[in-house]
N, C-alpha and C positions, 0 to 999 in steps of 0.2 A: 587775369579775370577773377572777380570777389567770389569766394564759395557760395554755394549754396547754402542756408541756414541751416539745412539737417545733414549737409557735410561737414559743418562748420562744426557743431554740437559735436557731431560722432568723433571728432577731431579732437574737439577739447577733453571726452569724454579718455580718448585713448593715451593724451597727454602724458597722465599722471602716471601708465601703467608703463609709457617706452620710460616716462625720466628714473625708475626707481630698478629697472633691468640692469645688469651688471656682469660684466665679464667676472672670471677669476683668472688670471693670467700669469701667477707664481703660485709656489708654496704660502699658503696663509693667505691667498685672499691678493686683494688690488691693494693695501694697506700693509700688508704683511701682519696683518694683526689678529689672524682668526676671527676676523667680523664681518659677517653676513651681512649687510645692508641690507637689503631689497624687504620689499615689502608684501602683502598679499597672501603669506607664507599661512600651512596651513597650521593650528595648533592641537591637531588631532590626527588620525590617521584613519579614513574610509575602512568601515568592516571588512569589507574585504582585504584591507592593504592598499599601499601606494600603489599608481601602475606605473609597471615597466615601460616605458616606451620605444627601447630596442634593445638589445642586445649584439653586442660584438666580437667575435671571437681573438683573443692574445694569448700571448705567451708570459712567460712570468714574470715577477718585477714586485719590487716593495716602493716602485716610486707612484706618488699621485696622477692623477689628470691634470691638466690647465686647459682653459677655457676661453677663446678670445675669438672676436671678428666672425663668429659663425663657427669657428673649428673646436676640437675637440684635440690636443695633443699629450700623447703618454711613449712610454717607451717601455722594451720588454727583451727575455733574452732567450732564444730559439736553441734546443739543447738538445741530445738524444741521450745525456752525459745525466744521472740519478742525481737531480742538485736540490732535492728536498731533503737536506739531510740535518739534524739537530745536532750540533757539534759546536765546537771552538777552537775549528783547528784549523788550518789552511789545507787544498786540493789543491787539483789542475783539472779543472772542467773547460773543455773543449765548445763553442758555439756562434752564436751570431746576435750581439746587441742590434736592436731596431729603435727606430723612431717615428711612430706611426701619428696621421694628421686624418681626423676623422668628423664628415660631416656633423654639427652639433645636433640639426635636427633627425636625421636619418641614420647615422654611427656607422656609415658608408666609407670605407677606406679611401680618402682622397689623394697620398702620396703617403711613400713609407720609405726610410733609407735604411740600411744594413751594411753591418761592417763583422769581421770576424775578431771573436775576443775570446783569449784566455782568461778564465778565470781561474787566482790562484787566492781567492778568498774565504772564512767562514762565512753562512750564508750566503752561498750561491745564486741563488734562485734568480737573481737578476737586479737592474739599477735600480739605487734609493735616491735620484733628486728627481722632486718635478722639473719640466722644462718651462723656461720662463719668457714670455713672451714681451717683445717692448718693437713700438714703430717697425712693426712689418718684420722684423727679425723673431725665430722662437731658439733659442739657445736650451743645448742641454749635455750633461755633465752624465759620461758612464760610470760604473762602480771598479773599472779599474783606470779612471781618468781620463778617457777622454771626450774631450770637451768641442762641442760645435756648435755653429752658427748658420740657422737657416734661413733661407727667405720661407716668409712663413706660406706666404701662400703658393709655391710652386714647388718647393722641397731642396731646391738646390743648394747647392754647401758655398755658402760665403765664406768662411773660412773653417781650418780646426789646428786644434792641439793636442798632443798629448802628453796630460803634467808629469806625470814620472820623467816621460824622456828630457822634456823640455826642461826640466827645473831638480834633476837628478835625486829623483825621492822614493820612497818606496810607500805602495799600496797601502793605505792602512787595515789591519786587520778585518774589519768590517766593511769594507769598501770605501770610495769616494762618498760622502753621506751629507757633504755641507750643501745645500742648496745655494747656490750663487746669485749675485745681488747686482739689480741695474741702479746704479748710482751716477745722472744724465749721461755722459757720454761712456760711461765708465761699465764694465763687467768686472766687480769684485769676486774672488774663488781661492777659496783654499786650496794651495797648490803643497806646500812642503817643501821641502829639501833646504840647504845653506841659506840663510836670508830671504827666503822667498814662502816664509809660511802663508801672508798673506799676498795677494798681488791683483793689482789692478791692470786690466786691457783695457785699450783700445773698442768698443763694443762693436764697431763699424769693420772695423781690420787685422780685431787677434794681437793687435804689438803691445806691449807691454808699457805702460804708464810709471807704474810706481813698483817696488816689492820690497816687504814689509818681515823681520823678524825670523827669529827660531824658536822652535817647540821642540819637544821631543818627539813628539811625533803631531798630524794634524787634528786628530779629534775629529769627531761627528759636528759641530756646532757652525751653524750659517750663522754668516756674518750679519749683526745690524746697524742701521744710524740712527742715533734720541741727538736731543737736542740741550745741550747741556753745559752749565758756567756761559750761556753768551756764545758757545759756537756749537758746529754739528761735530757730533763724535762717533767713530766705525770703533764698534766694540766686538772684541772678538777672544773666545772663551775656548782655550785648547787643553792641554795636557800638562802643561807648565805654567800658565798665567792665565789671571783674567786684566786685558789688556783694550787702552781706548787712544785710537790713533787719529789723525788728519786724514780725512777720506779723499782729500784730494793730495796729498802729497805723501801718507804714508809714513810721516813722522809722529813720533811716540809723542799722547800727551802725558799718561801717566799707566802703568802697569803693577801687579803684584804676583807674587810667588801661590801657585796654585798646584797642586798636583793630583792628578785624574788617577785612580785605579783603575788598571788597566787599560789606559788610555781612552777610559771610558766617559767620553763628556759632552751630551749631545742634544740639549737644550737650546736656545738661543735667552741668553740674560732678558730676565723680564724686566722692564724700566715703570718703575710710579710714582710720580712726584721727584724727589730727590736722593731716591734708592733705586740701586741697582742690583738685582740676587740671581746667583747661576748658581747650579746645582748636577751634581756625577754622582755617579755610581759609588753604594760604600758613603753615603753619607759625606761626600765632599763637599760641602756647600760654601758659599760665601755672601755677604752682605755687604755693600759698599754705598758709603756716603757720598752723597756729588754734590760739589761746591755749588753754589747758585752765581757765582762770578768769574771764576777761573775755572778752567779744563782742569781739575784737580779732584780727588777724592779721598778719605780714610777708609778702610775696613772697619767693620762693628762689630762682625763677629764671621768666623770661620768653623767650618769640621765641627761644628756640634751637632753632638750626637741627638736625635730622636727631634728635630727640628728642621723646618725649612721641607724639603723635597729633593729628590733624587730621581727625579722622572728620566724614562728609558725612552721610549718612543712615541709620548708625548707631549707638546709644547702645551705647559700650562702656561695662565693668564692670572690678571690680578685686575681687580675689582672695587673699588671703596674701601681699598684696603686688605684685601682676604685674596689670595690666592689660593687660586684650584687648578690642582691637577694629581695625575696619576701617578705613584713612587713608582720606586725599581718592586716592590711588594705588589703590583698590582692593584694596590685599594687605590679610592680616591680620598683627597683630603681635601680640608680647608684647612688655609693657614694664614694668623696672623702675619702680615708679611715683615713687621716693624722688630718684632720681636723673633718669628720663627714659632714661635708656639703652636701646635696644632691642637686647631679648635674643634675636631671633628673628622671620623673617616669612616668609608663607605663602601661595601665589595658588592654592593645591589646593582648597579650598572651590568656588572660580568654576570651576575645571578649565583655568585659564589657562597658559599659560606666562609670561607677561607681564603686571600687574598692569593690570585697568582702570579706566580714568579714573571714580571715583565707583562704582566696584564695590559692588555692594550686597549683602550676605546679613545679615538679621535674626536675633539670641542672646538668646537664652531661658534659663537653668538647671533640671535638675531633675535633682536629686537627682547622679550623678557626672557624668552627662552634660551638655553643652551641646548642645542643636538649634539650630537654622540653618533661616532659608526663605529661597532664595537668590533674585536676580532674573532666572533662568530659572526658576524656578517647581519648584526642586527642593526636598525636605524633608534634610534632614542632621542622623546623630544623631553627634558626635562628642565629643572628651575634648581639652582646653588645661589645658596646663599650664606652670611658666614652662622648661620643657625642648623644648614645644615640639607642632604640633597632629598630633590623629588622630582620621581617620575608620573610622567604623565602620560606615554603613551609609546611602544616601541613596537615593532613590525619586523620579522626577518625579512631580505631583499636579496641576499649572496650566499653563497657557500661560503666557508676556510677552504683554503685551496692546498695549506703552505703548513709547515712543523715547525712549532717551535717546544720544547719543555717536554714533550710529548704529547702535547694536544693539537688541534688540526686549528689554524689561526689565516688569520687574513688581514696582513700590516702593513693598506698604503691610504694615506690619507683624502680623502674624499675632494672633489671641487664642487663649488655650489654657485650655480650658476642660471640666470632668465627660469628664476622661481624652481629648477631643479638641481638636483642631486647625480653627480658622475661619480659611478664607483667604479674602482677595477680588483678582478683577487687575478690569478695565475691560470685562469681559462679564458675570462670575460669583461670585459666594459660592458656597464648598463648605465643609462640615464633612466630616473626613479623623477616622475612628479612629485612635487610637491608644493604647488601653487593653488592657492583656493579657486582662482580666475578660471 
Protein backbone atom coordinates (compact mmCIF):
# COMPACT_ATOMS: atom_id res chain seq x y z
CA UNK A 1 0.00 0.00 0.00
CA UNK A 2 1.43 3.82 -1.10
CA UNK A 3 2.32 5.77 2.01
CA UNK A 4 0.69 8.47 3.07
CA UNK A 5 2.23 11.91 2.07
CA UNK A 6 3.23 13.03 5.64
CA UNK A 7 4.59 9.48 6.14
CA UNK A 8 6.17 9.69 3.03
CA UNK A 9 7.91 13.17 3.97
CA UNK A 10 8.75 12.01 7.63
CA UNK A 11 10.35 9.22 5.93
CA UNK A 12 12.43 11.07 3.47
CA UNK A 13 13.05 13.44 6.28
CA UNK A 14 14.68 10.43 8.62
CA UNK A 15 16.52 8.98 5.46
CA UNK A 16 19.42 11.06 5.71
CA UNK A 17 19.82 10.77 9.61
CA UNK A 18 19.68 6.37 9.58
CA UNK A 19 22.20 6.52 6.20
CA UNK A 20 24.96 8.62 8.09
CA UNK A 21 24.65 6.26 11.58
CA UNK A 22 27.39 3.94 11.94
CA UNK A 23 28.68 1.08 13.86
CA UNK A 24 32.46 1.09 15.35
CA UNK A 25 32.96 -2.50 15.33
CA UNK A 26 37.05 -2.73 15.86
CA UNK A 27 39.79 -0.75 17.11
CA UNK A 28 39.95 2.56 14.94
CA UNK A 29 36.75 2.70 13.64
CA UNK A 30 34.80 0.36 10.61
CA UNK A 31 37.88 1.62 8.29
CA UNK A 32 40.49 0.98 10.75
CA UNK A 33 41.45 4.51 10.25
CA UNK A 34 40.35 6.74 13.25
CA UNK A 35 37.62 8.33 11.02
CA UNK A 36 34.40 9.32 12.48
CA UNK A 37 32.12 9.56 9.56
CA UNK A 38 28.84 10.29 10.74
CA UNK A 39 27.44 13.35 10.67
CA UNK A 40 25.16 15.81 12.76
CA UNK A 41 28.00 15.80 15.33
CA UNK A 42 27.98 18.62 17.75
CA UNK A 43 30.96 21.30 17.42
CA UNK A 44 30.59 22.69 20.76
CA UNK A 45 29.75 21.27 23.90
CA UNK A 46 26.16 22.40 25.92
CA UNK A 47 27.04 24.65 29.18
CA UNK A 48 26.33 22.42 31.03
CA UNK A 49 28.44 19.55 29.27
CA UNK A 50 27.63 16.56 27.26
CA UNK A 51 24.81 14.19 28.86
CA UNK A 52 25.63 11.10 30.16
CA UNK A 53 23.23 8.73 29.07
CA UNK A 54 24.08 5.81 31.35
CA UNK A 55 26.37 4.42 33.01
CA UNK A 56 27.79 0.90 33.65
CA UNK A 57 29.59 -0.61 36.15
CA UNK A 58 33.21 -2.79 35.09
CA UNK A 59 36.14 -3.99 36.17
CA UNK A 60 39.53 -2.88 34.66
CA UNK A 61 40.91 -3.03 31.44
CA UNK A 62 42.99 -0.61 28.96
CA UNK A 63 40.98 -2.17 26.13
CA UNK A 64 38.44 0.00 24.03
CA UNK A 65 34.60 -0.59 23.46
CA UNK A 66 33.22 -1.85 19.96
CA UNK A 67 29.92 -0.99 18.83
CA UNK A 68 27.82 -3.02 16.39
CA UNK A 69 24.12 -4.18 15.75
CA UNK A 70 22.70 -2.37 18.84
CA UNK A 71 25.42 -3.93 21.31
CA UNK A 72 27.96 -2.39 23.16
CA UNK A 73 31.09 -5.04 23.70
CA UNK A 74 34.31 -4.51 26.04
CA UNK A 75 36.19 -6.79 28.25
CA UNK A 76 37.68 -6.41 31.83
CA UNK A 77 39.57 -8.15 34.62
CA UNK A 78 37.91 -9.04 37.98
CA UNK A 79 40.81 -9.05 40.68
CA UNK A 80 41.06 -8.78 44.61
CA UNK A 81 44.86 -9.03 43.73
CA UNK A 82 46.45 -4.56 44.04
CA UNK A 83 47.06 -4.45 40.07
CA UNK A 84 47.21 -0.71 39.86
CA UNK A 85 50.66 -0.74 40.30
CA UNK A 86 53.28 1.64 38.24
CA UNK A 87 56.25 -0.67 37.48
CA UNK A 88 58.08 -2.66 34.66
CA UNK A 89 58.43 -5.55 36.10
CA UNK A 90 56.43 -8.65 35.91
CA UNK A 91 53.82 -10.28 38.98
CA UNK A 92 51.49 -13.14 39.33
CA UNK A 93 48.17 -11.50 39.80
CA UNK A 94 45.50 -13.85 40.45
CA UNK A 95 41.54 -13.18 38.67
CA UNK A 96 39.02 -13.54 36.06
CA UNK A 97 39.15 -12.00 32.32
CA UNK A 98 35.40 -11.09 31.23
CA UNK A 99 33.75 -10.20 28.08
CA UNK A 100 30.82 -8.21 28.70
CA UNK A 101 27.88 -7.54 25.67
CA UNK A 102 26.03 -4.42 26.74
CA UNK A 103 22.63 -2.95 25.43
CA UNK A 104 23.83 0.09 23.23
CA UNK A 105 20.84 2.11 24.21
CA UNK A 106 20.42 1.19 27.82
CA UNK A 107 24.25 -0.25 28.94
CA UNK A 108 22.21 -3.16 30.22
CA UNK A 109 24.32 -6.28 30.66
CA UNK A 110 23.05 -8.66 28.05
CA UNK A 111 25.57 -11.72 28.28
CA UNK A 112 29.01 -11.77 29.76
CA UNK A 113 31.61 -14.86 29.70
CA UNK A 114 34.41 -15.32 32.23
CA UNK A 115 37.33 -17.39 32.44
CA UNK A 116 40.13 -17.54 35.11
CA UNK A 117 43.55 -15.82 34.25
CA UNK A 118 46.94 -15.40 35.72
CA UNK A 119 48.46 -12.66 35.16
CA UNK A 120 52.26 -12.61 34.98
CA UNK A 121 52.52 -9.10 33.30
CA UNK A 122 53.60 -5.25 33.94
CA UNK A 123 50.45 -3.39 33.85
CA UNK A 124 48.02 -5.66 35.17
CA UNK A 125 45.07 -3.97 35.40
CA UNK A 126 43.59 -5.91 32.59
CA UNK A 127 43.07 -6.61 28.61
CA UNK A 128 44.52 -4.08 25.80
CA UNK A 129 42.56 -5.18 22.51
CA UNK A 130 39.17 -4.08 21.49
CA UNK A 131 36.92 -6.92 20.61
CA UNK A 132 36.20 -7.07 17.03
CA UNK A 133 33.05 -7.68 15.53
CA UNK A 134 32.43 -9.23 11.83
CA UNK A 135 29.05 -11.18 10.46
CA UNK A 136 27.53 -12.11 13.74
CA UNK A 137 30.85 -13.26 15.24
CA UNK A 138 32.69 -10.61 18.20
CA UNK A 139 36.17 -11.94 18.62
CA UNK A 140 38.58 -10.89 21.37
CA UNK A 141 42.00 -11.34 22.35
CA UNK A 142 43.14 -11.45 26.37
CA UNK A 143 46.34 -9.73 27.72
CA UNK A 144 47.88 -13.10 28.30
CA UNK A 145 46.56 -14.57 24.92
CA UNK A 146 43.78 -15.87 24.78
CA UNK A 147 41.82 -15.61 21.99
CA UNK A 148 37.84 -16.36 21.21
CA UNK A 149 35.17 -16.31 19.23
CA UNK A 150 31.62 -15.52 19.95
CA UNK A 151 28.38 -15.49 18.47
CA UNK A 152 27.71 -12.00 19.07
CA UNK A 153 24.43 -12.04 19.88
CA UNK A 154 23.89 -14.94 22.37
CA UNK A 155 27.46 -15.08 23.95
CA UNK A 156 28.39 -18.60 23.18
CA UNK A 157 31.92 -19.71 22.41
CA UNK A 158 32.36 -20.83 18.90
CA UNK A 159 35.64 -21.48 19.19
CA UNK A 160 39.06 -20.54 21.48
CA UNK A 161 42.68 -20.54 21.67
CA UNK A 162 45.36 -19.94 23.49
CA UNK A 163 48.48 -18.43 21.69
CA UNK A 164 51.22 -19.18 24.12
CA UNK A 165 50.02 -22.83 24.36
CA UNK A 166 49.11 -23.28 20.96
CA UNK A 167 52.13 -21.58 19.12
CA UNK A 168 54.85 -22.06 22.28
CA UNK A 169 55.55 -18.34 22.92
CA UNK A 170 55.93 -16.41 25.76
CA UNK A 171 53.69 -13.38 27.08
CA UNK A 172 54.95 -10.29 26.10
CA UNK A 173 56.14 -8.01 28.66
CA UNK A 174 53.20 -5.67 28.34
CA UNK A 175 50.63 -8.16 27.40
CA UNK A 176 48.92 -9.42 24.18
CA UNK A 177 48.40 -5.67 22.88
CA UNK A 178 48.01 -6.21 18.98
CA UNK A 179 44.53 -5.85 17.99
CA UNK A 180 43.58 -8.45 15.41
CA UNK A 181 42.32 -8.11 11.93
CA UNK A 182 39.33 -9.47 9.98
CA UNK A 183 40.81 -10.00 6.58
CA UNK A 184 37.32 -11.90 4.58
CA UNK A 185 37.45 -15.28 5.93
CA UNK A 186 40.53 -14.70 7.71
CA UNK A 187 41.37 -13.57 11.66
CA UNK A 188 44.96 -12.09 11.39
CA UNK A 189 46.75 -12.11 15.40
CA UNK A 190 50.07 -11.84 16.56
CA UNK A 191 50.63 -15.00 18.09
CA UNK A 192 54.71 -15.43 18.58
CA UNK A 193 56.77 -18.21 19.01
CA UNK A 194 59.01 -20.32 15.94
CA UNK A 195 57.58 -19.12 12.75
CA UNK A 196 54.38 -18.22 13.81
CA UNK A 197 54.96 -14.41 14.62
CA UNK A 198 52.17 -13.77 12.53
CA UNK A 199 49.21 -16.25 11.78
CA UNK A 200 46.25 -16.30 10.03
CA UNK A 201 42.79 -18.47 11.17
CA UNK A 202 40.33 -19.81 10.05
CA UNK A 203 37.59 -16.86 11.36
CA UNK A 204 34.54 -19.31 11.25
CA UNK A 205 36.64 -22.35 13.03
CA UNK A 206 39.95 -21.20 14.83
CA UNK A 207 42.30 -23.62 12.23
CA UNK A 208 45.01 -22.19 11.13
CA UNK A 209 45.40 -20.78 7.47
CA UNK A 210 48.77 -19.47 7.08
CA UNK A 211 51.87 -18.50 9.84
CA UNK A 212 54.15 -16.21 9.09
CA UNK A 213 57.99 -15.34 10.42
CA UNK A 214 60.22 -14.64 13.68
CA UNK A 215 60.68 -11.78 15.78
CA UNK A 216 62.20 -11.60 18.78
CA UNK A 217 59.62 -11.08 20.58
CA UNK A 218 55.79 -9.88 19.33
CA UNK A 219 55.64 -6.25 19.95
CA UNK A 220 52.45 -4.25 20.68
CA UNK A 221 51.76 -3.31 16.71
CA UNK A 222 48.23 -4.60 14.92
CA UNK A 223 48.59 -5.74 11.85
CA UNK A 224 47.41 -3.78 8.65
CA UNK A 225 46.53 -4.12 4.68
CA UNK A 226 47.36 -0.74 2.20
CA UNK A 227 47.16 -1.34 -1.16
CA UNK A 228 50.46 -1.11 -2.84
CA UNK A 229 52.99 -1.90 -6.17
CA UNK A 230 49.53 -3.35 -7.76
CA UNK A 231 48.65 -5.91 -4.97
CA UNK A 232 47.22 -5.87 -1.21
CA UNK A 233 50.05 -5.93 1.48
CA UNK A 234 49.76 -7.14 5.49
CA UNK A 235 52.37 -5.08 6.94
CA UNK A 236 53.38 -5.91 10.14
CA UNK A 237 55.99 -3.82 12.45
CA UNK A 238 57.62 -5.90 15.47
CA UNK A 239 60.81 -5.98 17.46
CA UNK A 240 63.04 -7.05 14.59
CA UNK A 241 61.61 -5.87 11.34
CA UNK A 242 59.12 -3.71 9.52
CA UNK A 243 57.87 -6.40 7.35
CA UNK A 244 55.07 -6.57 4.18
CA UNK A 245 53.65 -10.02 3.52
CA UNK A 246 50.73 -11.78 1.21
CA UNK A 247 47.64 -11.59 3.36
CA UNK A 248 46.44 -14.58 1.87
CA UNK A 249 49.21 -16.90 1.92
CA UNK A 250 51.81 -15.35 4.22
CA UNK A 251 54.65 -15.26 2.02
CA UNK A 252 57.34 -12.46 2.35
CA UNK A 253 57.14 -9.69 -0.06
CA UNK A 254 59.93 -7.64 1.21
CA UNK A 255 61.18 -6.99 4.80
CA UNK A 256 64.03 -4.79 6.65
CA UNK A 257 66.15 -4.95 9.79
CA UNK A 258 64.46 -2.91 12.58
CA UNK A 259 65.09 -3.11 16.13
CA UNK A 260 62.50 -1.93 18.90
CA UNK A 261 63.96 -0.81 22.48
CA UNK A 262 62.60 -2.73 24.62
CA UNK A 263 60.46 -4.43 22.60
CA UNK A 264 58.80 -1.40 22.53
CA UNK A 265 56.88 -0.94 19.11
CA UNK A 266 53.22 -0.26 19.19
CA UNK A 267 51.89 1.92 16.39
CA UNK A 268 50.41 0.33 13.54
CA UNK A 269 52.69 2.02 10.12
CA UNK A 270 50.97 4.89 8.98
CA UNK A 271 50.62 4.57 4.95
CA UNK A 272 50.24 8.06 2.48
CA UNK A 273 50.71 8.02 -0.93
CA UNK A 274 53.88 6.06 -1.45
CA UNK A 275 55.39 6.12 2.05
CA UNK A 276 55.19 4.14 4.69
CA UNK A 277 56.61 5.37 8.50
CA UNK A 278 56.54 3.30 11.93
CA UNK A 279 57.85 4.56 14.81
CA UNK A 280 59.19 2.92 18.86
CA UNK A 281 60.14 3.86 21.59
CA UNK A 282 63.77 5.70 21.89
CA UNK A 283 63.50 7.27 18.74
CA UNK A 284 63.32 4.15 16.40
CA UNK A 285 61.70 5.30 13.61
CA UNK A 286 61.71 4.22 10.00
CA UNK A 287 60.66 5.69 6.57
CA UNK A 288 60.11 3.46 3.66
CA UNK A 289 59.54 4.10 0.02
CA UNK A 290 56.68 1.77 -1.93
CA UNK A 291 57.20 0.95 -5.41
CA UNK A 292 54.04 2.03 -7.29
CA UNK A 293 54.52 -1.43 -9.46
CA UNK A 294 56.05 -4.21 -7.54
CA UNK A 295 55.45 -5.23 -3.90
CA UNK A 296 58.94 -3.75 -3.28
CA UNK A 297 60.26 -0.93 -1.28
CA UNK A 298 63.67 1.18 -0.11
CA UNK A 299 64.20 2.82 3.37
CA UNK A 300 64.87 6.70 3.26
CA UNK A 301 65.67 7.13 6.27
CA UNK A 302 65.93 5.23 9.79
CA UNK A 303 66.71 6.12 13.99
CA UNK A 304 67.07 9.75 13.34
CA UNK A 305 67.31 11.41 16.08
CA UNK A 306 64.61 14.46 16.88
CA UNK A 307 62.31 13.34 13.80
CA UNK A 308 59.34 11.53 12.79
CA UNK A 309 57.46 10.10 16.22
CA UNK A 310 57.78 7.75 18.77
CA UNK A 311 54.16 7.62 19.93
CA UNK A 312 53.35 5.04 23.02
CA UNK A 313 49.80 4.70 23.20
CA UNK A 314 48.62 6.61 20.40
CA UNK A 315 47.85 5.79 16.88
CA UNK A 316 48.81 8.86 14.93
CA UNK A 317 47.45 9.73 11.54
CA UNK A 318 48.73 11.68 8.53
CA UNK A 319 47.02 14.33 6.65
CA UNK A 320 48.02 16.34 3.39
CA UNK A 321 51.10 15.41 4.25
CA UNK A 322 51.64 16.28 8.18
CA UNK A 323 51.26 13.76 10.55
CA UNK A 324 49.96 14.12 14.07
CA UNK A 325 50.30 12.47 16.89
CA UNK A 326 51.55 12.16 20.46
CA UNK A 327 55.64 11.02 21.21
CA UNK A 328 56.68 8.73 23.92
CA UNK A 329 57.15 12.82 25.61
CA UNK A 330 53.83 13.22 25.90
CA UNK A 331 53.49 16.39 23.64
CA UNK A 332 51.76 16.53 20.35
CA UNK A 333 53.50 17.16 17.20
CA UNK A 334 53.01 17.92 13.73
CA UNK A 335 55.28 16.44 11.40
CA UNK A 336 56.37 16.77 7.92
CA UNK A 337 55.95 13.31 7.04
CA UNK A 338 58.36 13.38 3.65
CA UNK A 339 61.08 14.45 5.56
CA UNK A 340 60.49 13.69 9.36
CA UNK A 341 60.94 17.31 10.43
CA UNK A 342 58.72 18.58 13.04
CA UNK A 343 56.88 21.42 12.27
CA UNK A 344 55.39 22.18 15.52
CA UNK A 345 54.46 20.68 19.21
CA UNK A 346 52.00 21.16 21.71
CA UNK A 347 51.43 19.86 25.54
CA UNK A 348 47.88 22.20 25.68
CA UNK A 349 45.73 19.12 24.96
CA UNK A 350 47.12 17.37 28.61
CA UNK A 351 46.97 21.21 30.01
CA UNK A 352 50.70 20.63 30.83
CA UNK A 353 53.48 23.01 30.77
CA UNK A 354 55.96 20.33 30.53
CA UNK A 355 55.41 17.29 28.17
CA UNK A 356 54.38 13.85 30.16
CA UNK A 357 56.19 10.84 30.12
CA UNK A 358 53.66 8.74 27.86
CA UNK A 359 51.07 11.41 27.84
CA UNK A 360 47.99 10.02 26.57
CA UNK A 361 44.94 11.73 24.56
CA UNK A 362 43.13 9.43 21.95
CA UNK A 363 42.29 11.28 17.91
CA UNK A 364 39.47 10.56 16.29
CA UNK A 365 38.49 12.72 12.86
CA UNK A 366 35.27 13.85 11.96
CA UNK A 367 34.41 15.72 9.50
CA UNK A 368 37.03 19.26 10.19
CA UNK A 369 37.50 18.49 13.62
CA UNK A 370 39.71 16.10 15.41
CA UNK A 371 38.46 14.95 19.11
CA UNK A 372 40.56 13.91 21.63
CA UNK A 373 39.85 11.68 25.11
CA UNK A 374 42.51 12.65 27.09
CA UNK A 375 43.89 10.55 30.21
CA UNK A 376 42.22 12.55 32.60
CA UNK A 377 39.05 11.71 31.27
CA UNK A 378 38.47 14.87 29.48
CA UNK A 379 36.64 15.05 25.79
CA UNK A 380 38.27 17.67 23.37
CA UNK A 381 36.90 18.93 20.18
CA UNK A 382 39.87 20.65 18.38
CA UNK A 383 41.44 21.59 14.75
CA UNK A 384 45.40 20.38 13.57
CA UNK A 385 46.69 21.54 11.13
CA UNK A 386 50.42 21.53 9.83
CA UNK A 387 50.55 25.43 11.24
CA UNK A 388 49.78 24.28 14.08
CA UNK A 389 46.88 22.89 17.22
CA UNK A 390 43.46 24.57 18.36
CA UNK A 391 41.06 24.01 20.73
CA UNK A 392 37.83 24.65 20.73
CA UNK A 393 35.99 23.33 23.32
CA UNK A 394 36.56 20.30 26.04
CA UNK A 395 34.40 18.93 28.80
CA UNK A 396 35.48 16.49 31.72
CA UNK A 397 33.05 12.97 31.25
CA UNK A 398 35.33 10.31 33.40
CA UNK A 399 37.61 9.92 36.13
CA UNK A 400 41.55 8.17 35.75
CA UNK A 401 40.79 5.33 37.36
CA UNK A 402 44.36 3.58 36.63
CA UNK A 403 48.50 4.77 37.53
CA UNK A 404 50.78 5.30 35.32
CA UNK A 405 54.27 7.71 35.98
CA UNK A 406 52.65 8.50 39.15
CA UNK A 407 49.68 10.37 38.11
CA UNK A 408 46.05 8.87 38.13
CA UNK A 409 45.35 8.26 33.93
CA UNK A 410 42.66 6.58 32.00
CA UNK A 411 44.21 4.60 28.74
CA UNK A 412 41.56 2.94 26.69
CA UNK A 413 40.51 4.25 23.54
CA UNK A 414 37.13 5.58 22.94
CA UNK A 415 34.31 4.13 20.35
CA UNK A 416 32.23 6.53 18.44
CA UNK A 417 29.12 5.47 17.53
CA UNK A 418 25.04 6.58 16.20
CA UNK A 419 26.32 10.31 16.95
CA UNK A 420 27.72 9.15 20.54
CA UNK A 421 30.67 8.61 22.48
CA UNK A 422 31.55 4.97 24.62
CA UNK A 423 33.98 5.50 27.13
CA UNK A 424 35.37 3.00 29.74
CA UNK A 425 38.25 3.73 32.71
CA UNK A 426 38.45 0.64 35.53
CA UNK A 427 35.00 1.42 37.37
CA UNK A 428 32.68 2.31 34.29
CA UNK A 429 31.24 2.37 30.78
CA UNK A 430 29.46 5.53 29.88
CA UNK A 431 27.85 6.63 26.59
CA UNK A 432 28.33 10.53 26.31
CA UNK A 433 25.97 12.33 23.60
CA UNK A 434 27.09 14.08 21.31
CA UNK A 435 24.91 14.47 18.41
CA UNK A 436 23.33 17.88 17.65
CA UNK A 437 19.76 15.78 16.56
Amino acid sequence: MPLRPALLAAFVCLCPLLAVAEDWPQWMGPQRDNVWRESGIIDAFPAEGPRILWRTPVAGGYSGPAVANGRVYLTDYVTDDEVQVDNFNRGSFSGSERVLCLDQATGKVLWKHEYPVTYGISYPSGPRCTPTISEGKVYTLGAEGHLFCFDAMSGAVQWSQNLPQTYNAKTPLWGYAAHPLIDGPQLIVIAGGNGSHAVALNKQTGKEIWRHGNASEQGYSPPSIIEAGGVRQLILLHPSALESVNPETGEAYWSFDYEATNGSVIMTPVHHGNLLYGGGFKQKNILVELDQSTPTAEVLWQDERKMGLSPVNVQPFVEAGTMYGFDEDGALYGVELSSGKRLWKSTAPLQTERPLRTGTAFMVRNGKNVWMFTEQGDLLITRLTSEGYEEIDRAKVIEPTNVAFGRRVVWAAPAWAGGRAYLRNDKECICVELSTR
